[in-house]
Structures are given as C-alpha cells and as structure tokens.
C-alpha positions as CSV (number, residue, x, y, z in Angstrom):
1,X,-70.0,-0.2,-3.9
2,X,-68.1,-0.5,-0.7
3,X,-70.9,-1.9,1.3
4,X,-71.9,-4.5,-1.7
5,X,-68.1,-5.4,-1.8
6,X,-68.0,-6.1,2.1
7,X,-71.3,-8.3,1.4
8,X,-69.5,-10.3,-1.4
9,X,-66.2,-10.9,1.4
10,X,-68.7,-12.2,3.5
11,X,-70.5,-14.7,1.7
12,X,-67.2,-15.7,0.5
13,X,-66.3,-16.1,3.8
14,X,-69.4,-18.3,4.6
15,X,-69.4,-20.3,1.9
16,X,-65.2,-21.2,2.7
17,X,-66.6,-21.8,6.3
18,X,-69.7,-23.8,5.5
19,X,-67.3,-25.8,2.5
20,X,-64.5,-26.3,5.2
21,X,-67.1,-27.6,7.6
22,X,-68.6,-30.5,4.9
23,X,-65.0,-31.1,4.4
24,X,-64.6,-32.5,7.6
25,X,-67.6,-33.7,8.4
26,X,-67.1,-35.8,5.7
27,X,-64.0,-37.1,6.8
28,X,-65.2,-38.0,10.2
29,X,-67.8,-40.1,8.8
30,X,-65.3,-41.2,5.7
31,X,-65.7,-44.1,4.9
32,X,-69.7,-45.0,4.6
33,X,-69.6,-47.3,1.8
34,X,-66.8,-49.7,0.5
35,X,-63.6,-48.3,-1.2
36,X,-61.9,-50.0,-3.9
37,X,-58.1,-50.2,-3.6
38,X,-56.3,-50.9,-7.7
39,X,-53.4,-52.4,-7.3
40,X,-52.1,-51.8,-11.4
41,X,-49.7,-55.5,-10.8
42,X,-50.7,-59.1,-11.2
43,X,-52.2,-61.1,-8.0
44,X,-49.4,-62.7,-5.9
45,X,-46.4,-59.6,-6.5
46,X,-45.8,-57.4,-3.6
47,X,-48.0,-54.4,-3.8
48,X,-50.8,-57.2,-4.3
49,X,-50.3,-59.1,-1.2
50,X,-49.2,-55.6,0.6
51,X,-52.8,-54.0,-0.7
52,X,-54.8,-57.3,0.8
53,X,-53.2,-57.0,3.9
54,X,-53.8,-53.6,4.0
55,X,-57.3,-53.8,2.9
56,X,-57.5,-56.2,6.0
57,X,-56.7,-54.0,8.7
58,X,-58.3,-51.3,7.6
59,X,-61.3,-52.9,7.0
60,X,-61.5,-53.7,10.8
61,X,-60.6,-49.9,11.7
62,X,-63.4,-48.4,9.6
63,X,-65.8,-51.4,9.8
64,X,-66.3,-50.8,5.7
65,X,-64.5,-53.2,2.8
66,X,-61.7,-52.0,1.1
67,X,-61.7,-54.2,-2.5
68,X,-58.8,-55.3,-4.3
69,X,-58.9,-54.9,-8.1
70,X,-56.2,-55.7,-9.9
71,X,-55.7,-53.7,-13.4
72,X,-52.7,-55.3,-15.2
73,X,-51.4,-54.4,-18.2
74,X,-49.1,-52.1,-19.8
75,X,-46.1,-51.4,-17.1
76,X,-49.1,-50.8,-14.8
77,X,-50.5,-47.8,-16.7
78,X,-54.1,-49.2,-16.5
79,X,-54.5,-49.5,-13.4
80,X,-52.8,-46.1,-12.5
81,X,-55.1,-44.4,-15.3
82,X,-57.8,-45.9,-14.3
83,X,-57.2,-44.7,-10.3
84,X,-56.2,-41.3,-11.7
85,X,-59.5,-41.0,-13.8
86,X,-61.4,-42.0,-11.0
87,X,-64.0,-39.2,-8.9
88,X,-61.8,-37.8,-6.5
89,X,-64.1,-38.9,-3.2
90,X,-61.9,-41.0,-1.2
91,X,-63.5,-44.2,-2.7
92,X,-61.0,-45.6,-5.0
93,X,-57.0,-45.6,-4.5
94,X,-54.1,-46.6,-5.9
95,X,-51.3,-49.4,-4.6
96,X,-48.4,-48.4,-6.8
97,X,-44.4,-48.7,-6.4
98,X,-41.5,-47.0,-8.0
99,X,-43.1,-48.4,-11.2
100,X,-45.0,-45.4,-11.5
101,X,-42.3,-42.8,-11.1
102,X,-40.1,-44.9,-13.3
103,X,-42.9,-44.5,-16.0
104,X,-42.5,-40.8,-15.7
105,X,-39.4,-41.0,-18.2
106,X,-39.7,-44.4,-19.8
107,X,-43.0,-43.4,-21.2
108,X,-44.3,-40.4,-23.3
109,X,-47.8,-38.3,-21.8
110,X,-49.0,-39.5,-24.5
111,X,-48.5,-43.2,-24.3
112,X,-49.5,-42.6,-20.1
113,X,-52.2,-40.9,-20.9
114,X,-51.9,-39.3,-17.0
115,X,-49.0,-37.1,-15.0
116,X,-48.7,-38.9,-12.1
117,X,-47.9,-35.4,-10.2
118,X,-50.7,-34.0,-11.4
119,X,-53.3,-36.7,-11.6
120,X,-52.9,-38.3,-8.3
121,X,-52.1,-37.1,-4.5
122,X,-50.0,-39.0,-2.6
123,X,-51.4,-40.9,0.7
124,X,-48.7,-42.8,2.3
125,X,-45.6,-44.9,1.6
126,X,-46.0,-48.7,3.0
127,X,-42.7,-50.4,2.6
128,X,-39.9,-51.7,1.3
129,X,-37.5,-54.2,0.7
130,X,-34.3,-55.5,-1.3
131,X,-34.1,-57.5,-4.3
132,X,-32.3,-60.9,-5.4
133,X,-30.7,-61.9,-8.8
134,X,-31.4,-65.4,-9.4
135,X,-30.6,-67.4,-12.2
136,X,-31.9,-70.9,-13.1
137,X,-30.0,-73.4,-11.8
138,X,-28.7,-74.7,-15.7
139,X,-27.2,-71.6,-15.6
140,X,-23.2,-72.2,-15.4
141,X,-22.5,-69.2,-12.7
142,X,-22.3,-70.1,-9.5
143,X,-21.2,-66.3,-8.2
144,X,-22.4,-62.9,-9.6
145,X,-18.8,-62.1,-11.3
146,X,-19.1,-65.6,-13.5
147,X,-22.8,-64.5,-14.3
148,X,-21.1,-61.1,-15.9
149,X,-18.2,-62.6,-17.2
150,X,-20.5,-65.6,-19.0
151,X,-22.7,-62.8,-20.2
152,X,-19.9,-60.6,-21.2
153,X,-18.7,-63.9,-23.2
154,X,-21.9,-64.1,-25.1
155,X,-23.1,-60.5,-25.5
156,X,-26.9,-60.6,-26.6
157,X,-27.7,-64.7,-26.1
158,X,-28.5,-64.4,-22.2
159,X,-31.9,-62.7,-21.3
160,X,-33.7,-61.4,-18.0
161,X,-37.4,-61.3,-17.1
162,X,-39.0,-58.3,-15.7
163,X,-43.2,-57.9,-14.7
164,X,-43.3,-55.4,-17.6
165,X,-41.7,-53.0,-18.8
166,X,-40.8,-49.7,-16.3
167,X,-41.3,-52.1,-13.4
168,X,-38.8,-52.1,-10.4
169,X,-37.3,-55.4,-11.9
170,X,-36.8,-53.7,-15.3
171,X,-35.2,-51.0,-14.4
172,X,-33.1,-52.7,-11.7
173,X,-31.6,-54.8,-14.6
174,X,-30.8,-52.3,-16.8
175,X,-29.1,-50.2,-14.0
176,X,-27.0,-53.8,-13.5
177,X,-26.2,-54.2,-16.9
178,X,-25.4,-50.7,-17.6
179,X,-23.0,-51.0,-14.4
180,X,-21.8,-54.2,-15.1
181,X,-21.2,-53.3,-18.4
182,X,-22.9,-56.4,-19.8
183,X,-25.6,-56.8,-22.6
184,X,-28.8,-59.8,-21.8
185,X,-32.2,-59.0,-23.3
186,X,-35.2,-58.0,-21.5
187,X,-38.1,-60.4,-21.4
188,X,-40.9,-58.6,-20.5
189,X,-43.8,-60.8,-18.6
190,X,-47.5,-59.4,-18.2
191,X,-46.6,-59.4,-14.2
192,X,-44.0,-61.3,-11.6
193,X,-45.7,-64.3,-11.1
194,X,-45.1,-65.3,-14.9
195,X,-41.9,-63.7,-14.4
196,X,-41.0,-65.8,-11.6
197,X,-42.5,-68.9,-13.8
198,X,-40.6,-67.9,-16.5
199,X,-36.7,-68.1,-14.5
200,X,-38.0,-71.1,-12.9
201,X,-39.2,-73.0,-15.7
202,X,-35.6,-72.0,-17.2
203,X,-37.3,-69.7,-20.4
204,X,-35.1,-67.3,-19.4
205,X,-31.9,-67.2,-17.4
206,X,-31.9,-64.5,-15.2
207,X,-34.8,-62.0,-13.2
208,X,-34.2,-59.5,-10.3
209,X,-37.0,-59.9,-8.1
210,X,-38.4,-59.1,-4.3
211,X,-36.5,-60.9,-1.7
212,X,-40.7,-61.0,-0.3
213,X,-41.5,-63.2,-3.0
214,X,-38.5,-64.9,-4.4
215,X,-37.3,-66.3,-1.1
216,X,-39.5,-69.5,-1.0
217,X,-38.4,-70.4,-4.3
218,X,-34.4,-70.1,-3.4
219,X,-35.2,-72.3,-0.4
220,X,-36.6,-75.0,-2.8
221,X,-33.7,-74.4,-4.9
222,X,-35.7,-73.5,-8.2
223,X,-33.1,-71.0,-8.5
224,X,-29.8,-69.8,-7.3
225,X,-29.6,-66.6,-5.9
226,X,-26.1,-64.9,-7.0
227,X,-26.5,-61.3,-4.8
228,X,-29.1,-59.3,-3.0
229,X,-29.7,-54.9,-4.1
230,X,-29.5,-53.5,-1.0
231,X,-26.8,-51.9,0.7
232,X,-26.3,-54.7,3.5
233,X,-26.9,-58.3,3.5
234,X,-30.9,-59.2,3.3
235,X,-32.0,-60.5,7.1
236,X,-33.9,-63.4,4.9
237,X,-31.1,-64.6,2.7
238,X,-27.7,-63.8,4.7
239,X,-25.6,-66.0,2.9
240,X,-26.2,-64.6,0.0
241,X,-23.5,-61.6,-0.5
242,X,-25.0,-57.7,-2.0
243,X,-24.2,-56.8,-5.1
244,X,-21.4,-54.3,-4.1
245,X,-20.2,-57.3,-1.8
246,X,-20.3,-59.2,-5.4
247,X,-17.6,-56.5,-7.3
248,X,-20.5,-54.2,-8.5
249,X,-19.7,-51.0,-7.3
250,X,-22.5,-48.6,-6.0
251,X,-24.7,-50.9,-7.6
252,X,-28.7,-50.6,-5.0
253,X,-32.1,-51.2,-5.9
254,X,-35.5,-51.5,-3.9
255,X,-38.7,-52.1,-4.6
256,X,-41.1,-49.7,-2.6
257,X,-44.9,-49.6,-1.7
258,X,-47.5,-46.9,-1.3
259,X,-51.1,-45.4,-1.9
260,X,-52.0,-42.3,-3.6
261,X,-55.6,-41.0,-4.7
262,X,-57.2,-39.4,-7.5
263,X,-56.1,-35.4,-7.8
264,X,-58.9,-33.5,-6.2
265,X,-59.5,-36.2,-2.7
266,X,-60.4,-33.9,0.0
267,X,-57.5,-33.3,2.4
268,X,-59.1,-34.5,5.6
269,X,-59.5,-37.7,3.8
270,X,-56.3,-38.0,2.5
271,X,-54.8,-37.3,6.2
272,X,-57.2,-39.9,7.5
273,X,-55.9,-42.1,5.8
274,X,-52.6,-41.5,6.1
275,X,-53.0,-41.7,9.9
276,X,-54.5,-45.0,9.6
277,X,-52.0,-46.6,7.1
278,X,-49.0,-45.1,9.3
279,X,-50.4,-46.8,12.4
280,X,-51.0,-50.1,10.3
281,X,-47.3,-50.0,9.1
282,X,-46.2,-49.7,12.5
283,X,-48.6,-52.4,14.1
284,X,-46.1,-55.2,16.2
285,X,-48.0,-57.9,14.0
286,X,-47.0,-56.0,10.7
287,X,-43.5,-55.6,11.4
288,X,-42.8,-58.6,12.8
289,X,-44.4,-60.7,9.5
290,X,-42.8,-58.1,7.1
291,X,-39.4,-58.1,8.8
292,X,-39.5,-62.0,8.3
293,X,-40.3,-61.5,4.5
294,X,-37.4,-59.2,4.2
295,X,-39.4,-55.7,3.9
296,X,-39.3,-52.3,6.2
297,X,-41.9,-50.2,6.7
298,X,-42.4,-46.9,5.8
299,X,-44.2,-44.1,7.7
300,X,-44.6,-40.8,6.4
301,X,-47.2,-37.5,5.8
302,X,-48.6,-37.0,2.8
303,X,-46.5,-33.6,2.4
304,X,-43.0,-35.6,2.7
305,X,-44.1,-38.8,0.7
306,X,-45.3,-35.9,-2.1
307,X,-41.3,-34.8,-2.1
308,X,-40.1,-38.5,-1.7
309,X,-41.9,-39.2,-5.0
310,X,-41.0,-36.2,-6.5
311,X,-37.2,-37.4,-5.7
312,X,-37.8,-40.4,-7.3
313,X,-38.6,-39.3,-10.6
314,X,-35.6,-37.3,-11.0
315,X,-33.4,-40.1,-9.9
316,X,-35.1,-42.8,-12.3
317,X,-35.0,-40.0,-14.8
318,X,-31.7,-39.9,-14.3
319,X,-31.2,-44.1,-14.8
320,X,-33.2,-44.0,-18.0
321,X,-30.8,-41.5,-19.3
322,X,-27.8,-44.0,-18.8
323,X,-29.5,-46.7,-20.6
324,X,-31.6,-45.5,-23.0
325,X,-29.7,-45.6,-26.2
326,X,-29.0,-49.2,-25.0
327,X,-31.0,-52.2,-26.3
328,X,-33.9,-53.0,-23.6
C-alpha cells in the first residue's frame, strides 16, 4: 500500500510537471493563429476604437491578427456571453467597460445568462477618461444649474440617451439625476453612435457621453456641453466647468476600458498578454494620441485588475440601490 501510494505521488507529480510544462510552452508560442477580440458595443464608441487600436499593435508584436467583432445588443450582454461561452484557449477575448460590472446588479443571472466573476478572467485595464453632458443646442440652458432647474420645472417631459441600458452613460445619468434630484427619462439607443445621433439630431435633449468621442461634435457646436464627470477640468474641453464646479456635489463618473478572457485561459497566456497590453498602454505614441482625446491609461496585473473589478461591482451595486425604485 505504501509503495503503490508513493507511485501514485509520483505520477501525480509528472503529470503537474509535464502539464505545467505544455502550459508554457504554449504560451511562448501563443499566439499561432488569429484571435478574435468582441468588443459587446456598436463600431465608433470607445472600447471599439480602443480594441482596433489595440488589435493594431499587437498584431505587429505577435505577427498574428487580432479581429474585431462587434456583438451589440442587449446592454452588451451578447457580446460578453458570447466571450464568456467561448473555449478558454487564449483565442477569443473580451473589450468590455464598467458596463459589464454595472450589469452585475441591474440585471438578474437569469436575464445575463453569465457571472462575470466567474465566467471570465480579467487580462488588463486599458484606459480611461471623463464624460460631458451635452444638450442640443434648442435646449434653453445655457449652464448645468438652468438644465436642473428647467428639468425640475417640467418633471418627466425632458429625456437622456444612453447606448443601452447598464451602459456607463446610463448609469452616469441616473447617478445625476438621483443627485440632482431631478426626473428626465431614459432613452435607450442600441449603441453611442445612435446615441450621439439621437442628442444631435435633437430626439432627445440631453446624453452623458465620452469626452473621446463627443468632443468633435462640441467643437462643431452640434451641442452644448454644460459640465464634464471627472474630478478636475477635462485637458480637451477646459472651458467647460465639472460637475461639482457646476453645484453638483460629489457628483464623478468615468468610462473605463479593459480585456478579460473566457474562465479557464491558461495563466501564462493571460500574463502574456497582460505584459503586452501594459507595454502598449504605455507606448509614447499611445499616450500622447489618448491624452489628446482626453483618456489615461491604465496599467495593471491581472491579480489587481481582478480586485479593481471586483470593487466596481460593489460600488455600481451600490448606485443601482439609490435609483432603483426610481423611473429609468
């Protein structure tokens, strides 16, 4: 019995050493064939041109394509399930934002279908960067106090458009209206760009978007920006006051960036990657192009961008329980 037990430690221990050993041979060959990157959000948002750019670069580290696919639909739930249902080999990952932890308490298991937690491993963050409320320019505010005060004059009647529901834009504006203490109804779009269409066309009056993406558009003056989310002025519109500057207390929102993979990715992968992404995010030519746009990268292990997202959901988890008796 002893000596058959010491023969079963042993092949244990060959088969953990000859298993470790795949492992990382794998991952110094990693990647041999093309890997698919989902981004769950509509072409032309931020984690869509954030994913292309990323695809780009490492593309030219690896010498092997890294595909966009964007999987709209439902909050970004399609996308994510499809990445999370996806064999867990390094070849497919997921470009998702605080969308996904957001969807942690807005939406049911059920209704996800996936536990982000549990489903996926986190990779690396990527960036992030402030937000803007605009308004069209019919609008009669010209400040964010006579935006409230119009809206607090005509509770109901004044709307916002988000990307969908859970989005970064969605649950910005029902943090502001919960702080503001006002009541404008949620428009949900299928993603920003017909968001962004939507406030500009003057469908709806008001959307909370990416300073990245809605800057272009406030140059052109196709709307009026009223106050930026972060906690300081944005670098890319500094005449334009923050929220808190605007009388909105403690009010902050971001929109963040980064990649996880499919529960089950081998680890040297996942830390491959991560080392390539982190050196990508801190590339001269990166910063400098997203520091024009208004975004800051973000550079972290796997191991503290697992307990960063794991942070998250507990403070969105927190916002949804402020708002959620309130109409959406």
């Amino acid at each position: 019995m002893r000596r058959s037990g010491i023969a079963v430690a042993l092949a244990a221990s060959v088969l953990a050493a000859t298993v470790l050993a795949a492992t990382q041979c794998l991952a110094q060959d990693y990647p041999t064939r093309p890997v698919r990157i989902i981004v769950p959000f509509g072409a032309g948002g931020p984690a869509d041109v954030a994913a292309r750019l990323l695809g780009n670069v490492l593309q030219e580290k690896f010498g092997q394509s890294f595909v966009i696919e964007n999987h709209t639909g439902a909050g970004g739930v399609i996308g994510t399930l499809e990445a999370a249902k996806s064999p867990p080999d390094g070849y497919t990952l997921l470009m998702m934002s605080n969308t996904q932890t957001a969807n942690e308490s807005l939406l049911t298991q059920p209704q996800r279908k996936y536990e982000l937690m549990r489903d996926l491993v986190p990779i690396a963050p990527v960036n992030y960067s402030d937000l803007v409320i605009v308004v069209h320019p019919s609008v009669p505010a010209k400040t964010l106090q006579e935006f409230i005060a119009l809206a607090k004059s005509q509770p109901g009647k004044l709307n916002y458009a988000s990307s969908g529901q859970g989005t970064p834009y969605h649950m910005a504006g029902e943090l502001f209206k919960t702080m503001a203490g006002i009541d404008v109804v949620h428009v949900p779009y299928r993603n920003s760009g017909e968001a962004r269409s939507g406030v500009i066309g003057g469908q709806v009056q008001m959307m909370i978007d990416a300073v990245t993406t809605m800057a272009p558009n406030i140059a052109e003056n196709q709307v009026r920006a009223l106050a930026t989310t972060g906690k300081v002025r944005s670098s890319v519109l500094p005449n334009v006051p923050t929220a808190i500057e605007a009388g909105v207390e403690g009010y902050e929102a971001t929109i963040w960036l980064g990649l996880m993979a499919p529960a089950g990715t081998p680890k040297p992968v996942i830390d491959r990657l991560n080392a390539a992404i982190n050196d990508a995010v801190r590339r001269p030519d990166i910063v400098k192009l997203w520091t024009k746009q208004g975004a800051v990268a973000m550079s972290m292990t796997p191991e503290a961008f697992d307990k960063f997202l794991r942070g998250d959901i507990v403070k969105w988890a927190d916002v949804v329980k402020k708002f959620g008796d309130r109409p959406q």
